[in-house]
C-alpha positions as CSV (number, residue, x, y, z in Angstrom):
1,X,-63.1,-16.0,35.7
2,X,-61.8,-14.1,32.5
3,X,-58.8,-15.3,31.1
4,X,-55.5,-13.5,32.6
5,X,-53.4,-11.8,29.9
6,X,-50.2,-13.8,29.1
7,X,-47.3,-12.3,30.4
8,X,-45.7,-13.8,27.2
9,X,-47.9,-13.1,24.2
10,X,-47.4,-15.1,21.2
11,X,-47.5,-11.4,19.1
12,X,-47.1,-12.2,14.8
13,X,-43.6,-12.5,13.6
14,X,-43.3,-9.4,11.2
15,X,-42.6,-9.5,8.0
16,X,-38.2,-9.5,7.4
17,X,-36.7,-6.4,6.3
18,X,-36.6,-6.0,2.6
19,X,-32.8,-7.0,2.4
20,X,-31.9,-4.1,0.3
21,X,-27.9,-4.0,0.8
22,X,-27.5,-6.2,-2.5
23,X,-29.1,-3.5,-4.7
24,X,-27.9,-0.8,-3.1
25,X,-24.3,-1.9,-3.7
26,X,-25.6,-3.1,-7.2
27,X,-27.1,0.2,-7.5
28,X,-24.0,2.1,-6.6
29,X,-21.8,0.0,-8.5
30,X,-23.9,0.9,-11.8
31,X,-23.1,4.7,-10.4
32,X,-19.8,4.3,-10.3
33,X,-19.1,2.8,-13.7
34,X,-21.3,5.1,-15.7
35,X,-19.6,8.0,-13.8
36,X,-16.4,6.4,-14.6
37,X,-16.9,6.1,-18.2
38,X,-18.5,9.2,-18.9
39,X,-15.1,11.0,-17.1
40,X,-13.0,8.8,-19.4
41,X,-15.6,9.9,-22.5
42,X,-14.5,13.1,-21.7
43,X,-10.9,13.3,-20.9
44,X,-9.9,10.9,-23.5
45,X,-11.8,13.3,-26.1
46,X,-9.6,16.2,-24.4
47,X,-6.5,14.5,-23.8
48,X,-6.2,10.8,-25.6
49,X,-6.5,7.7,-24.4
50,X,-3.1,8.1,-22.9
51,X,-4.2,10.5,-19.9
52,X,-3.5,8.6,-16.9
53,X,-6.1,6.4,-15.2
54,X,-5.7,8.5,-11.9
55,X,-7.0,11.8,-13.8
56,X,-10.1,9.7,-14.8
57,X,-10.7,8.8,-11.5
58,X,-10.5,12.5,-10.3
59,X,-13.0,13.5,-12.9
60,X,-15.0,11.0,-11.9
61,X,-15.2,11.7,-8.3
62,X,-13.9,7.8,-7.2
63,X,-11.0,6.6,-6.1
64,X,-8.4,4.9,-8.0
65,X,-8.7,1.5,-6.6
66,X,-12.6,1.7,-7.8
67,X,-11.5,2.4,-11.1
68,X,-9.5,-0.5,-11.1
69,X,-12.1,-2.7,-9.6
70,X,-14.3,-2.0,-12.3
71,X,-12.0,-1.7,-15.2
72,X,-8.9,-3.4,-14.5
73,X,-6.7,-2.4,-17.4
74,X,-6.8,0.6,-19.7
75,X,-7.7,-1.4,-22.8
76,X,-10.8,-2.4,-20.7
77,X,-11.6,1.5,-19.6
78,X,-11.1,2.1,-23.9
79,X,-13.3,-0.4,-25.0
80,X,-15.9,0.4,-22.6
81,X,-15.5,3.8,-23.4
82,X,-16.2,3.6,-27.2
83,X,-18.1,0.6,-27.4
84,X,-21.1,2.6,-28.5
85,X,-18.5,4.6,-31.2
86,X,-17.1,1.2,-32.4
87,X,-20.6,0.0,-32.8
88,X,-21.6,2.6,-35.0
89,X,-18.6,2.2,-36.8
90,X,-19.1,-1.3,-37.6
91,X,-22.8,-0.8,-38.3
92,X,-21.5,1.9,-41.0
93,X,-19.2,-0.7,-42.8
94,X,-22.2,-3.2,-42.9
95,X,-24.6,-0.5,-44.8
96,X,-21.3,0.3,-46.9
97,X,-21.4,-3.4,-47.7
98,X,-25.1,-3.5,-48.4
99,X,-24.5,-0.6,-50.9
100,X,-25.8,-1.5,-54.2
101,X,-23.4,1.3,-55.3
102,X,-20.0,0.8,-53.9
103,X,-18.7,4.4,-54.3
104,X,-21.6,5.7,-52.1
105,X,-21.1,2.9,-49.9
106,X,-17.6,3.9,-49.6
107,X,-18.0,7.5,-49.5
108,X,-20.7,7.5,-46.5
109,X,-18.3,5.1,-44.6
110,X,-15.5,7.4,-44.4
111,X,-17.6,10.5,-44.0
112,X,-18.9,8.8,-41.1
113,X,-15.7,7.4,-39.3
114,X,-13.8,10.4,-40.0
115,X,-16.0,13.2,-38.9
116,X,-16.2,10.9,-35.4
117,X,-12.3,10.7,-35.8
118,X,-12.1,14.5,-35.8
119,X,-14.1,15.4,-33.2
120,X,-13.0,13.2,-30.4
121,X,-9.2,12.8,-29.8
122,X,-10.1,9.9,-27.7
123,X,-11.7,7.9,-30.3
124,X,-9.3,8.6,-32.9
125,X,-6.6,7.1,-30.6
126,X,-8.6,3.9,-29.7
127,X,-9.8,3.5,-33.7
128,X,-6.3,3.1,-35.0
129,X,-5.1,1.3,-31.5
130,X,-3.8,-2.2,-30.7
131,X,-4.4,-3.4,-27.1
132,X,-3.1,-7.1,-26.8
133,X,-5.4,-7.7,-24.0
134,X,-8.5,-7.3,-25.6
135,X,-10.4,-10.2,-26.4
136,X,-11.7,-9.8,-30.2
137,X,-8.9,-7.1,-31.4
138,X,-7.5,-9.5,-33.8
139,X,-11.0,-10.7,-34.7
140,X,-12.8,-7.5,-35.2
141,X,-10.1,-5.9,-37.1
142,X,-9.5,-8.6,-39.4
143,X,-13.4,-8.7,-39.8
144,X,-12.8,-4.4,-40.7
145,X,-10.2,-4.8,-43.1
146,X,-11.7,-7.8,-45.0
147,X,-15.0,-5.9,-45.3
148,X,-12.8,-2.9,-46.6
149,X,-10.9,-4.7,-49.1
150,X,-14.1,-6.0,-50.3
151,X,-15.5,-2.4,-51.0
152,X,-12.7,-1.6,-52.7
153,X,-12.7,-4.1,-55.0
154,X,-16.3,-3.5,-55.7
155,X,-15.9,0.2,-56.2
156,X,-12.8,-1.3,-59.1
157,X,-14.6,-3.3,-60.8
158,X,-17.5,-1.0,-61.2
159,X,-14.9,1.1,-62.9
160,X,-15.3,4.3,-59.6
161,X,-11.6,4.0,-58.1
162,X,-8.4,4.5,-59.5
163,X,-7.3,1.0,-60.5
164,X,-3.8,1.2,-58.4
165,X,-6.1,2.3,-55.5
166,X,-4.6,-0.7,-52.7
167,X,-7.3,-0.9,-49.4
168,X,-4.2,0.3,-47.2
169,X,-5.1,3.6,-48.5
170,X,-7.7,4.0,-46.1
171,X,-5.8,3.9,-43.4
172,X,-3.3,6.9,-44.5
173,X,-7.0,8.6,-44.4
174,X,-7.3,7.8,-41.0
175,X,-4.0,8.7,-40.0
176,X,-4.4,11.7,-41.4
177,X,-7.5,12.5,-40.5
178,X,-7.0,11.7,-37.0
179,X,-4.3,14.1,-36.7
180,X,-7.3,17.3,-37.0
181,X,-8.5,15.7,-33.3
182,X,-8.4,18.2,-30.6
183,X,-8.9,21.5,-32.7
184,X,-11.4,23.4,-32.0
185,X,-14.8,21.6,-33.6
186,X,-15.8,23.7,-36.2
187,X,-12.1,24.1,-37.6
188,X,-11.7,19.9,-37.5
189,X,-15.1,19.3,-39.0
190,X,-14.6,21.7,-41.8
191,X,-11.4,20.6,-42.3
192,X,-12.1,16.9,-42.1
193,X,-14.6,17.6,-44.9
194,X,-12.2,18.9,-46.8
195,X,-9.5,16.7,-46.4
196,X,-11.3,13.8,-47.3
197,X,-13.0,15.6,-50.4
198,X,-9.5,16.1,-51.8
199,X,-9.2,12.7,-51.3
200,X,-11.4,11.3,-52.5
201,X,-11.5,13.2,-55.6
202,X,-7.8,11.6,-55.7
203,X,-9.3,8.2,-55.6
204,X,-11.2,8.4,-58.8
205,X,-10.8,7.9,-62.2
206,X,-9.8,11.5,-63.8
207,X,-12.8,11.6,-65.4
208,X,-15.3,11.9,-61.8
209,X,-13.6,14.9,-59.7
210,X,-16.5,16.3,-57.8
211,X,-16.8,20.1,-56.3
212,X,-14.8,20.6,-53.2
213,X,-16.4,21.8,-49.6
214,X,-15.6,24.8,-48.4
215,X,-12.2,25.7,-46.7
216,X,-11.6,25.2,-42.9
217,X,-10.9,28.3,-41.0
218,X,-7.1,27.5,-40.7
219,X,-3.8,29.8,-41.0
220,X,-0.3,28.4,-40.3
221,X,-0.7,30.2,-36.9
222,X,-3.1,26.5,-36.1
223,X,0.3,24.3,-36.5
224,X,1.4,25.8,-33.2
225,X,-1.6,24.9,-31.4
226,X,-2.4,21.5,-29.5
């Protein structure tokens, strides 16, 4: 007599779900922060880095407490923000560094910071910024200004700045090129070039002036404007 069918067949145990909740979260998360720090990108580059962490949050599409979750202070949002900016910026002082001409090596550095400086409110406010909470402040910009002080003196004794010429100098550039931030982008980079030509040109030894760039597009009427 053939075998009767089991009324309780043993059928294979299939194969467990592919647990897929872990990378979707992780996936998601990933989502949410490079959504959050391009909004930031952007609204600090409008705005500063004061704009409140709410309006990044609109921009982004997420809700405050996500923000938070992911970037729990505004220093943090910052950093992240201009990590890539600060990188390039530190990368710049180490070819200045490597310069066997310190002039050029000088010259390129703050051609490169300050056209960055111009064109993105944001990152001028976070270049000349102090946020206690983060980390390697005190460690990165000591690292900045002993690196500068180094090119100066370089450029001295190779006779191609002014010999009263103090490293603190360079940040009255700054501040002052900072200040061109938020105006329309050809107007700031023309007049960042400028700006910096002149002082540069006031950096040297009498006998090196070099031609200015051309004039920015500006009239008295741009005072008025943000």
């Amino acid at each position: 007599m053939p075998d009767q069918p089991s009324h309780n067949p043993q059928l294979p145990t299939p194969p467990p779900a592919a647990d897929t909740s872990a990378s979707v979260l992780r996936s998601d998360a990933q989502h949410n922060r490079a959504r959050i720090l391009e909004a930031a990108r952007e609204a600090f580059s409008q705005h500063g880095i004061d704009v409140p962490m709410s309006a990044v949050a609109r921009r982004a599409g997420v809700g405050v407490a996500t923000l938070y979750r992911r970037f729990p202070t505004r220093a943090a949002l910052v950093g992240a923000a201009f990590t890539e900016q600060l990188a390039v910026c530190a990368a710049a002082l180490d070819d200045a560094l490597e310069d066997p001409d310190p002039w050029h090596g000088l010259c390129l550095l703050l051609e490169k910071v300050c056209a960055m400086q111009a064109t993105d409110r944001g990152f001028a406010g976070a270049f000349i910024a102090q946020f206690p909470d983060a980390l390697d402040y005190d460690r990165e910009r000591s690292r900045a200004e002993d690196g500068l002080a180094l090119l100066v003196q370089r450029a001295k004794d190779a006779g191609q700045l002014r010999a009263d010429f103090d490293p603190s100098d360079i940040t009255l550039v700054l501040l002052a090129n900072g200040s061109l931030a938020g105006r329309p982008p050809e107007v700031a980079e023309a007049a960042s070039r400028r700006l910096l030509a002149y002082l540069l040109q006031a950096f040297r030894p009498a006998d090196r002036a070099d031609p200015l760039p051309a004039p920015a597009p500006l009239g008295l009427r741009n005072m008025l404007q943000p």
